[in-house]
Each structure stands twice: as structure tokens, then as C-alpha cells.
C-alpha positions in Angstrom: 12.5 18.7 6.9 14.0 16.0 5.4 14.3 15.8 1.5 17.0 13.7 -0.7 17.4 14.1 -4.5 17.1 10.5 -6.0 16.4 9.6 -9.3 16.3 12.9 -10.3 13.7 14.1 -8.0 13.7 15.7 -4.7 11.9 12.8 -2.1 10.5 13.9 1.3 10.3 11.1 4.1 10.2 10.7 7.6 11.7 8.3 9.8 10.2 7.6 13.6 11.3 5.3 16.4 13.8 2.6 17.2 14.8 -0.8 16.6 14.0 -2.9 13.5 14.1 -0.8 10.1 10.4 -1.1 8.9 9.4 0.5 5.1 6.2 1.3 4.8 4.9 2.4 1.4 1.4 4.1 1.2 -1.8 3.6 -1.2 -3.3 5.9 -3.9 -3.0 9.9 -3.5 -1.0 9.3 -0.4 0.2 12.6 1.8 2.4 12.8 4.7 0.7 15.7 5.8 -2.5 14.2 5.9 -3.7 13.0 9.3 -3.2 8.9 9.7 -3.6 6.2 12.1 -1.2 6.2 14.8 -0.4 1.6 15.2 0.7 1.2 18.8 1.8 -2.4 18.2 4.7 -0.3 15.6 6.5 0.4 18.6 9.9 -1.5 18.3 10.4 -0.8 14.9 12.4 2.0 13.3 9.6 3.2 10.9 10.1 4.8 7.3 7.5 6.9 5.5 7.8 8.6 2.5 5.7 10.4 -0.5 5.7 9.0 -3.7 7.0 10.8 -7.0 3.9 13.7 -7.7 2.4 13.1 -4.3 2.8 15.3 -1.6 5.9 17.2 -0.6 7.8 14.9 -3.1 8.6 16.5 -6.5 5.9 15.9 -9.3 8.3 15.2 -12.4 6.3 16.0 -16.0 6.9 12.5 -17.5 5.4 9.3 -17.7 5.5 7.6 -14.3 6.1 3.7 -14.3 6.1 1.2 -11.8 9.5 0.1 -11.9 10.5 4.2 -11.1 8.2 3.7 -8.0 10.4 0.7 -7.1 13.2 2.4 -8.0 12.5 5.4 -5.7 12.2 3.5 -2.9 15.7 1.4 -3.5 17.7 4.5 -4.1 16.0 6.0 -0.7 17.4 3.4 1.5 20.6 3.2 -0.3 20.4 7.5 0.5 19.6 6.4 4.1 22.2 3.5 4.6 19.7 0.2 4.9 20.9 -2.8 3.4 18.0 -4.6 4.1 14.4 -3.4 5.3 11.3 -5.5 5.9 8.7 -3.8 3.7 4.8 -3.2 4.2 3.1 -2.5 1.1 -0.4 -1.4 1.5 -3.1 -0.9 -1.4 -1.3 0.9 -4.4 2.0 0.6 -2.2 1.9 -3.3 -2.3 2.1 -3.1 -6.3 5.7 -0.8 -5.3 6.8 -3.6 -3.0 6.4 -6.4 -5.4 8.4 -4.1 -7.9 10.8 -3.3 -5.0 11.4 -6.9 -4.1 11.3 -8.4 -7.7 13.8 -5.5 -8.7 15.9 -5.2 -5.3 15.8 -8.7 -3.8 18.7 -7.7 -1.7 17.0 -4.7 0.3 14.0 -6.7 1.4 13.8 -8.6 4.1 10.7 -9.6 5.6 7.5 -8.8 3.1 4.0 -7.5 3.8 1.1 -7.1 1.3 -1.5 -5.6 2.4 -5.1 -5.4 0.4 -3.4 -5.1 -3.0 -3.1 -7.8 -6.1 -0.5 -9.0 -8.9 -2.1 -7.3 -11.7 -2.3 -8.3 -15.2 -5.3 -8.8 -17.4 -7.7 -11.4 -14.6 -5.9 -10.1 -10.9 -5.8 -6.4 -10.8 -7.3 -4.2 -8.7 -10.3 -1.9 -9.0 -9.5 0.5 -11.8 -9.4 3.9 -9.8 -9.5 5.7 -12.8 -13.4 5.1 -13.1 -14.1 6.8 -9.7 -12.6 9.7 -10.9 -15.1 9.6 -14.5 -18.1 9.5 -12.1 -18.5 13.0 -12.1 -22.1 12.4 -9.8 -20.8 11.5 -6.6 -17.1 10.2 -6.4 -17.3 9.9 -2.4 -20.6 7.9 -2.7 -18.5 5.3 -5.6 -15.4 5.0 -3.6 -17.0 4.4 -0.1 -18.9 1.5 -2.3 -15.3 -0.2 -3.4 -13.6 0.2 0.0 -16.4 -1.7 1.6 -19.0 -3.9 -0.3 -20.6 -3.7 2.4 -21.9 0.1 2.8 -24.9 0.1 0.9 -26.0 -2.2 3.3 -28.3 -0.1 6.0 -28.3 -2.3 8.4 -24.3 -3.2 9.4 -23.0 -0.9 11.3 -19.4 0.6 9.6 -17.9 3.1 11.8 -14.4 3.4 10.0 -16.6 3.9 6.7 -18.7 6.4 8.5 -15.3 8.0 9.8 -14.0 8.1 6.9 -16.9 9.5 5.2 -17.0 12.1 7.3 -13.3 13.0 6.7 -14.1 13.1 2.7 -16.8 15.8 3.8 -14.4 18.3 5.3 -11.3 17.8 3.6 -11.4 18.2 -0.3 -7.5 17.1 -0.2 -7.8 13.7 0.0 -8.5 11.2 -2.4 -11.1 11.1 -4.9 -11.2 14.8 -4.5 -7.9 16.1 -5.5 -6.9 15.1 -8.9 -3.4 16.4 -9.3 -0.7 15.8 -12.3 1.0 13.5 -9.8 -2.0 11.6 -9.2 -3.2 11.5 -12.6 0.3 10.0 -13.6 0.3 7.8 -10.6 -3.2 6.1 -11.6 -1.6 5.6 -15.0 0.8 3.9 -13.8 -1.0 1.5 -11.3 -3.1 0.3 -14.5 0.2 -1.2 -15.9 1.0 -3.0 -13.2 1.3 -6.4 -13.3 3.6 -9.2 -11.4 2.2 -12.4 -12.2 5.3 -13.4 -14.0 7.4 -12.0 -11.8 6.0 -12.9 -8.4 7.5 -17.1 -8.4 11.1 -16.0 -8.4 10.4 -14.2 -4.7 12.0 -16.5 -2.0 11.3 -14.0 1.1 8.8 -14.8 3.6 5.7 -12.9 2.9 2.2 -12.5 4.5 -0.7 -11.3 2.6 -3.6 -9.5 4.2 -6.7 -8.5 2.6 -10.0 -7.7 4.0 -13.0 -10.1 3.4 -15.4 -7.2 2.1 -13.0 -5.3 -0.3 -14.0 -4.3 -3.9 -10.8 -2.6 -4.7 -8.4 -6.1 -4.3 -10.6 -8.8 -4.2 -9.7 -11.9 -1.9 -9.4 -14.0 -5.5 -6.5 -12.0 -6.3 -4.8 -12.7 -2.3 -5.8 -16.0 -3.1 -3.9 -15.6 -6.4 -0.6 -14.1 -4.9 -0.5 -16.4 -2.4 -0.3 -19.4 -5.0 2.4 -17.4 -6.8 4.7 -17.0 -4.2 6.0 -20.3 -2.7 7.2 -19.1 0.8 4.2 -16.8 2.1 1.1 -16.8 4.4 -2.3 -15.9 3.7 -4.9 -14.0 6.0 -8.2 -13.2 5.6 -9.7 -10.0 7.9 -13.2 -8.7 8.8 -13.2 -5.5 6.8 -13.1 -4.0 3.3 -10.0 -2.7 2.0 -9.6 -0.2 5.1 -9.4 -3.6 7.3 -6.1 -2.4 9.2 -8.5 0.3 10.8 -11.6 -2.3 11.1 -10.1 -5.6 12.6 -7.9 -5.3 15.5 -6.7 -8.2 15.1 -4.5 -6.9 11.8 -1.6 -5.3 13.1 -0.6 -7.7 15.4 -0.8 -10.6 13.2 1.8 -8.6 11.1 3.9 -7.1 14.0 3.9 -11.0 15.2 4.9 -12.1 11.3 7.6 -9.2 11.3 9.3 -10.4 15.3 12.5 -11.7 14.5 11.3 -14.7 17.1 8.5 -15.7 14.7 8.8 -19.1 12.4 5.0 -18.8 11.6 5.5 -20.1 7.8 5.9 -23.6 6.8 7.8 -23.8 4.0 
């Protein structure tokens, strides 16, 4: 299997397919060996996973855990792995990385993706995980709640929520279940993030996805990204903040941003 030491830490990742390198960095509590989504429309693209520092097969270092190592990590993996330059999807939690990745690494980022995530800082961060874990009642019950505002309504049909409900039922490793070190360090972490400063210095072509009905990054703070950095698109989706699953019409809006033909943005 493949595993690198960088930053001090042994890193597990995978790499899958050909052409154009593609980064993707995952959300909250993340796990390779967790089932996921297979995206058709990622065919073409030379796709790189990997679990973050204290998730998964990666090492789970006993130290504080910042924002700018999760950055970090990602840098030294594709210096490890030989890619100058990558275009980057950051989705949920991974979206605060890839604002730290590009802000920090301008040079290995190409073409930027930021998917249901926020800047951070006191008015535009996301939903406070943190609180899901204190509910000791019913965490499954809370997070469904935030991932769609729109599941305590009876009478919309959700089947991804349903799915995923379903999924929480009979697998206790997944997220809000599992509280490990790593996890614990990693939702530390996300509380500190914040980009707002930072964001106006990006010049790379970005497009920012969100999902209409999500209570974990609220379309005010897409809204707010968008406004912060100058060369970037905006996109609103039928969904919560698991629209990639719930509007098909996600993927291939950003596998159409990511074609090297594409000159969607007007700058």
C-alpha cells in the first residue's frame, strides 16, 4: 500500500486513473477505507486521495494539529509524488485545507474547487461540528439536521439523506460516531480556521459550489468567498451540504470548469 513519511508522519494515499493530475482533499473524519461515491464524469483525470493527519491509515501524531500542517501535508505529498502543479477540489473540511494549500503553496495549485465549505473567521465559518459531538441524545438525528435543512421536513422526499441515514445505522465508523484523537484534534483545528484575510491575494481560477439547503456552510459564506476572491465563479445546487450526491448536475459543472478547453470565468 502506499505510505510516504512527510512532515514527520507516515501519509497513506491513493492514486487512480490517467490524464490530468486532480487533488482531492476530503471533509471531516474522512477514511479511505470507507465506502464512497464512485464520479464517472472523473474519468480523464489522474485522481489523488489521501487521509489526513489522525484520520485513517495516516499516522495520528499526539500534538496540536493546525491548519497550516494540513496544508502543509498536502504540499509535501505532491512534492513526494513529483506534481508541480495540481488542480485541487476541496470539499467540506477539505476546502478550509485547499485555501491553506493555495494561500501557502500558490505554485502547486492550478485550477481550484471549493466545494460546500466557508473562509472562516468570527461571521463566515462553518457549523461548529464540535456541538454534534456534545449532543449526547442523538448525534445522527443533529447531523442529518445540518447536512440538510431540509430533513425534518416530512413531506420532501431526501433519498441521499435517507441513504445516508441508513449507512450511520450500520456502520458506527463513520462520522459522528467515532470520536478518535485524530478527529478530536482535527475538529480543533477546523475551529481556527479562517481565510478571510488571506483569500484576495488568490489569482487562480476558482469555482465555488455549495448546496442551497446546507446548515453546515451556509450559501452567505459562498456568497462571501466568492466576493473575496477576484477571479472565481459561483454556483448554487439543489441539495444540502451532500449536494455532489443530490444534484447531478454538480460534477459536471466542475469536470467542465476543470477541461483545459473551458474559459467559463470572466475576469
Amino acid at each position: 500500500m502506499p505510505f510516504i513519511k512527510v512532515n514527520g508522519i507516515q501519509l497513506y494515499y491513493e492514486i487512480e486513473g490517467d490524464g490530468l493530475p486532480l487533488l482531492i482533499i476530503s471533509g471531516t473524519g474522512a477514511d479511505l477505507r470507507n465506502p464512497r461515491p464512485r464520479y464517472p464524469t472523473l474519468e480523464g483525470f489522474q485522481v489523488l486521495r489521501y487521509d489526513q493527519r489522525g484520520l485513517g491509515q495516516t499516522a495520528s501524531p499526539h500534538c496540536e494539529y493546525t491548519m497550516a500542517d494540513y496544508a502543509d501535508d498536502a504540499a509535501a505529498l505532491l512534492e513526494h509524488l513529483d506534481i508541480r502543479s495540481t488542480n485541487v477540489i476541496g470539499i467540506s473540511f477539505g476546502g478550509m485545507v485547499a485555501q491553506h494549500l493555495v494561500t501557502r503553496h500558490p505554485d502547486k495549485v492550478n485550477k481550484l474547487i471549493l466545494a460546500c465549505t466557508s473562509p472562516g473567521g468570527d461571521d463566515f465559518s462553518s457549523f461548529d461540528l464540535r456541538k454534534i459531538l456534545s449532543n449526547s441524545s442523538n448525534k445522527v438525528e443533529s447531523w442529518l439536521q445540518i447536512l440538510d435543512l431540509r430533513y425534518k421536513n416530512s413531506q420532501i422526499e431526501l433519498p441521499v439523506l435517507n441513504m445516508v441515514k441508513d449507512a450511520l445505522n450500520m456502520n458506527t465508523r463513520l462520522f459522528p460516531h467515532l470520536i478518535t484523537d485524530g478527529l478530536s484534534r482535527q475538529l480543533e483545528a477546523r475551529s481556527t480556521h479562517d481565510c478571510t484575510d488571506t483569500l484576495r491575494g488568490i489569482s487562480h481560477s476558482t469555482f465555488i459550489a455549495g448546496g442551497r439547503y446546507d446548515g453546515i456552510a451556509p450559501m452567505q459564506n459562498l456568497f462571501e468567498m466568492h466576493s473575496l476572491i477576484k477571479n472565481s465563479q459561483l454556483q448554487i445546487f439543489e441539495g444540502g451540504h451532500l449536494f455532489l450526491m443530490q444534484d447531478n448536475r454538480a460534477w459536471p459543472a466542475i469536470t467542465s470548469f476543470l477541461s483545459p478547453e473551458s474559459d467559463t470565468l470572466k475576469v
